[in-house]
C-alpha positions as CSV (number, residue, x, y, z in Angstrom):
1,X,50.5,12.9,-5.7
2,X,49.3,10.1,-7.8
3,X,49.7,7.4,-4.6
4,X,47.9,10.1,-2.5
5,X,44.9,10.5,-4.9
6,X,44.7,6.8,-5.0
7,X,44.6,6.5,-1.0
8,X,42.0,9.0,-1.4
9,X,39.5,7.5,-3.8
10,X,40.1,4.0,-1.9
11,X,39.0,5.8,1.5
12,X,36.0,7.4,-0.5
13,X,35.1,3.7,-1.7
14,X,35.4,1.8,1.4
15,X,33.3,4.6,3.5
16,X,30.5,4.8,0.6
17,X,30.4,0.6,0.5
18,X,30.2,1.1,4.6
19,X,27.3,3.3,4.4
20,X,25.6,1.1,1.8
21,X,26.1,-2.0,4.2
22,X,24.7,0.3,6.6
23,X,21.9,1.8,4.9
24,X,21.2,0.0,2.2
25,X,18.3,-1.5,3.3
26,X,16.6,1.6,4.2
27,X,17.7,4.0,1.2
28,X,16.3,1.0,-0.8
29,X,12.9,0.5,1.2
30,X,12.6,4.4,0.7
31,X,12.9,4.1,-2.9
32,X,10.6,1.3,-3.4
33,X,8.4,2.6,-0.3
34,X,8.1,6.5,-0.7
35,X,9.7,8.0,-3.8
36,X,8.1,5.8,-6.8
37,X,4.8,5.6,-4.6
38,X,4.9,9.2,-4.7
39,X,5.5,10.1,-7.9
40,X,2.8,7.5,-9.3
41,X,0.3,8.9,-6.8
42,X,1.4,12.6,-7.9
43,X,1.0,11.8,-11.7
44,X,-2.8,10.2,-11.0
45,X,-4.3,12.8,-8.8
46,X,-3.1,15.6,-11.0
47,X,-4.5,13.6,-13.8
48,X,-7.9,13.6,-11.4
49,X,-7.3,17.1,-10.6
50,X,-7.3,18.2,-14.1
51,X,-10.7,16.0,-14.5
52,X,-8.7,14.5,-16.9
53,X,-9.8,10.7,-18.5
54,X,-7.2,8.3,-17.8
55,X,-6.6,6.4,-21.1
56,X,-6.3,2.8,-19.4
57,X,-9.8,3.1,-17.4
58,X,-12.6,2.5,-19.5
59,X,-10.5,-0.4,-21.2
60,X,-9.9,-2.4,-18.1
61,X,-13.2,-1.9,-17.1
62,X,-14.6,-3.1,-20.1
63,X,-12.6,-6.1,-19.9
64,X,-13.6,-6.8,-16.7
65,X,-17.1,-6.8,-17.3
66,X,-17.0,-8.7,-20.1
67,X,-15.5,-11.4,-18.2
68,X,-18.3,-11.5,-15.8
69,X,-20.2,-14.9,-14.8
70,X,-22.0,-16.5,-11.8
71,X,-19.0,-18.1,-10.2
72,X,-16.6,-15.0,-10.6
73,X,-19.1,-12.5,-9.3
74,X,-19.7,-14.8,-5.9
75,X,-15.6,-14.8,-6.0
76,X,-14.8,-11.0,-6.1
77,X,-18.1,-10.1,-3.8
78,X,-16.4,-12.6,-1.1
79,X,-12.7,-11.3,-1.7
80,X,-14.3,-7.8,-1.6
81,X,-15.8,-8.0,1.7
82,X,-12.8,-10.1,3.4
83,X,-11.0,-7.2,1.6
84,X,-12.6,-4.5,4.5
85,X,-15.5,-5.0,6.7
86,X,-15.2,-8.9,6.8
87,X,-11.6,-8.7,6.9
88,X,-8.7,-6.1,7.2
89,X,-10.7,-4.0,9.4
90,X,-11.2,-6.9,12.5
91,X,-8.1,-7.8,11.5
92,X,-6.2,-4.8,11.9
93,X,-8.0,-3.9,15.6
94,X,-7.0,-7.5,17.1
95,X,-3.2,-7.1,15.2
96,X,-2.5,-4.0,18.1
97,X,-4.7,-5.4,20.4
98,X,-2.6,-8.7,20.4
99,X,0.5,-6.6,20.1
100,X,-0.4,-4.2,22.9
101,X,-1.1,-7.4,25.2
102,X,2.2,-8.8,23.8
103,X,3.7,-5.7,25.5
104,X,5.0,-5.1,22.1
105,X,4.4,-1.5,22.7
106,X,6.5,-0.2,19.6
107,X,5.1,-2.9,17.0
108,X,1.2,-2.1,18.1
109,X,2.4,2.0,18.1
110,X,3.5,1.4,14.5
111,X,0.7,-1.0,13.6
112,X,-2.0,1.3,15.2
113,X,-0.4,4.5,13.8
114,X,0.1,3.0,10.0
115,X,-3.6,1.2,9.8
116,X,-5.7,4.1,11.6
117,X,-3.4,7.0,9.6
118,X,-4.5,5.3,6.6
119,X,-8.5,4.9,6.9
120,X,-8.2,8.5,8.2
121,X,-6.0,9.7,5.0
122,X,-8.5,8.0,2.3
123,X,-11.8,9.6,3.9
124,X,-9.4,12.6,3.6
125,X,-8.7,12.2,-0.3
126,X,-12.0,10.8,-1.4
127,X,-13.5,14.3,0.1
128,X,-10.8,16.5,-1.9
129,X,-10.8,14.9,-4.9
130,X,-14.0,13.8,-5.1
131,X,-14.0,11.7,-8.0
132,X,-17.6,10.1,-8.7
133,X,-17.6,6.7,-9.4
134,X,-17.8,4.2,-12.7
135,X,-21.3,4.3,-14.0
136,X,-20.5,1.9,-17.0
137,X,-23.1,-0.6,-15.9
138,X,-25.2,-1.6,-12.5
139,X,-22.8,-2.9,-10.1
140,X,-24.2,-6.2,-8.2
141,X,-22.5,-4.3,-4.8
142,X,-23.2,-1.1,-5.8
143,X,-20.7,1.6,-3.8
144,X,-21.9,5.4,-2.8
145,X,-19.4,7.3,-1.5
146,X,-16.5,8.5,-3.6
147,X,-14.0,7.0,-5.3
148,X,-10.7,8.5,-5.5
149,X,-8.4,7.0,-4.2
150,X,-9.5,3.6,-3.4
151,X,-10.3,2.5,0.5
152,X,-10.5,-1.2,-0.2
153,X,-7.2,-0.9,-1.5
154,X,-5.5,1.6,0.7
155,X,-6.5,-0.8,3.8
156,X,-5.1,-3.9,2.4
157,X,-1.8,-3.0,1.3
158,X,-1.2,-0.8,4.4
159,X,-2.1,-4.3,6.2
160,X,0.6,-5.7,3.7
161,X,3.8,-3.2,4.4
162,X,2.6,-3.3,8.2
163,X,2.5,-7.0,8.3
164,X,5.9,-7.8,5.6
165,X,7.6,-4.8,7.6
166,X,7.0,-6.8,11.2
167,X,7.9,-9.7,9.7
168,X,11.0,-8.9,7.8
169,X,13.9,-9.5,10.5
170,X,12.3,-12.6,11.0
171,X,12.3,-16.0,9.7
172,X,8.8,-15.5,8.0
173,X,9.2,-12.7,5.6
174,X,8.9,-14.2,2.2
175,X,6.0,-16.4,3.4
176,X,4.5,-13.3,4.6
177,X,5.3,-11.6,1.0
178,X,4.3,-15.0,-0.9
179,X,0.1,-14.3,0.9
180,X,-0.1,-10.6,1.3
181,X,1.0,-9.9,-2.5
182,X,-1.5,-11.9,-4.3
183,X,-3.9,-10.8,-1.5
184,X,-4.1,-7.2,-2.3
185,X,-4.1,-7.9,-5.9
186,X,-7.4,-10.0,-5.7
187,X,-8.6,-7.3,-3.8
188,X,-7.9,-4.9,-6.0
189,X,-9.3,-6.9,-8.9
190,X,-12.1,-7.5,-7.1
191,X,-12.9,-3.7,-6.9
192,X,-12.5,-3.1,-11.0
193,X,-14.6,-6.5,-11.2
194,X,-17.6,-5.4,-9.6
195,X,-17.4,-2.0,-11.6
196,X,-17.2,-0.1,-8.2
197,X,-13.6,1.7,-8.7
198,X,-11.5,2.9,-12.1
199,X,-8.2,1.1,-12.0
200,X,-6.0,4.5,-11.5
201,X,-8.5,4.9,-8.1
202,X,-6.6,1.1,-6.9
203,X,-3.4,1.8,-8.0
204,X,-3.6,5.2,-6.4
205,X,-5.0,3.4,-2.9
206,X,-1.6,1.3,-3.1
207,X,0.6,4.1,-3.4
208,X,-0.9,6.4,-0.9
209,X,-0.8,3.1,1.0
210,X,2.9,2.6,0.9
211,X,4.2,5.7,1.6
212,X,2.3,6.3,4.4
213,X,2.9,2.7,5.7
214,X,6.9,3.2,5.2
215,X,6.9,7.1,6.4
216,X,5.4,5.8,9.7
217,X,7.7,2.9,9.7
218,X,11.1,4.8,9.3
219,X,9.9,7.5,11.8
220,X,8.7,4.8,14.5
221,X,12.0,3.0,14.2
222,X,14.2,5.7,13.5
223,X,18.1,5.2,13.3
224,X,18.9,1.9,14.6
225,X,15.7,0.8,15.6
226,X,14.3,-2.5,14.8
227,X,10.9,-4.3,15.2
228,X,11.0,-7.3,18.0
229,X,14.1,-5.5,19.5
């Protein structure tokens, strides 16, 4: 009985490290991806639901402003505008139109899917939740829509999974990781800088971001499916 509890357990072991080899990659990217984006988006917007103050806002903020001079406010307006209207948007409509004359049919589905589901899904949130934005002092590119959760941010880290999820069977993941990270950081910044979004509404762009990026992902190339394939 021992010997055959033994075999048992061994079987048990070898078919659970089989899976992980399998699946590893995707129970990890769904972890990263969905669940923890989830619950930090969850935890915010209840926070906003409840009209709540979030304790780390107004400090940021402050610190933000007080860092303020010439050459950091022609900075953060730039990286703000490359960070949507100058930028990620024309960038995202030539990504799938390149794709879908690349016949890459499947990448520019996901791409188109991913970047147009996400503008869609913040003009969605900003409506329900309504937030109003920081009125601390005058922004020099003042903002007048709502502000909860944050677009700028939303549309460059869905650019970022899109882009680092294309890219990550291939030989140019980590330099796609090493520009989109700091990237949508300096976009973000740039947001708090110019007083025009509370930091809960960026951090709550880049998880609404991410697990709408990786949902679409993992249903576009569901089971064995693989970009470039």
């Amino acid at each position: 009985m021992p010997a055959e509890g033994g075999d048992a357990l061994t079987q048990e072991l070898r078919y659970g490290a089989g899976v992980l080899r399998q699946y590893g990659g995707r129970l990890l990217l769904v972890f990263i991806g969905l669940l923890l984006p989830l619950w930090g988006f969850a935890e915010l917007a209840d926070e906003i639901h409840e009209q709540e103050a979030i304790v780390f806002d107004e400090p940021i903020l402050h610190f933000a402003h007080d860092l303020a001079r010439d050459g950091f406010d022609r900075f953060f307006v730039l990286i703000s505008r490359i960070g949507y209207l100058w930028g990620v948007v024309p960038f995202d409509i030539a990504l799938v139109l390149v794709l879908t004359l690349l016949r890459r049919y499947r990448e520019a589905t996901f791409a188109a899917i991913a970047l147009g589901g996400s503008a869609l899904l913040n003009i969605a949130a900003k409506a329900v939740f309504a937030r109003e934005r920081p009125s601390l002092w005058d922004s020099i590119a003042p903002e007048h829509n709502f502000s909860f959760p944050s677009g700028h941010a939303m549309g460059s880290m869905t650019l970022a999974w899109v882009l680092v999820l294309l890219a990550w069977r291939t030989r140019w993941r980590w330099p796609m990781v090493a520009l989109m990270l700091p990237f949508v950081v300096l976009v973000g910044l740039s947001r708090v800088y110019l007083g025009v979004h509370y930091p809960s509404d960026i951090l709550a762009g880049w998880a609404a971001a991410s697990v709408w990026t990786v949902a679409v992902y993992l249903l576009v190339y569901w089971g064995g499916l693989r970009p470039w394939r």
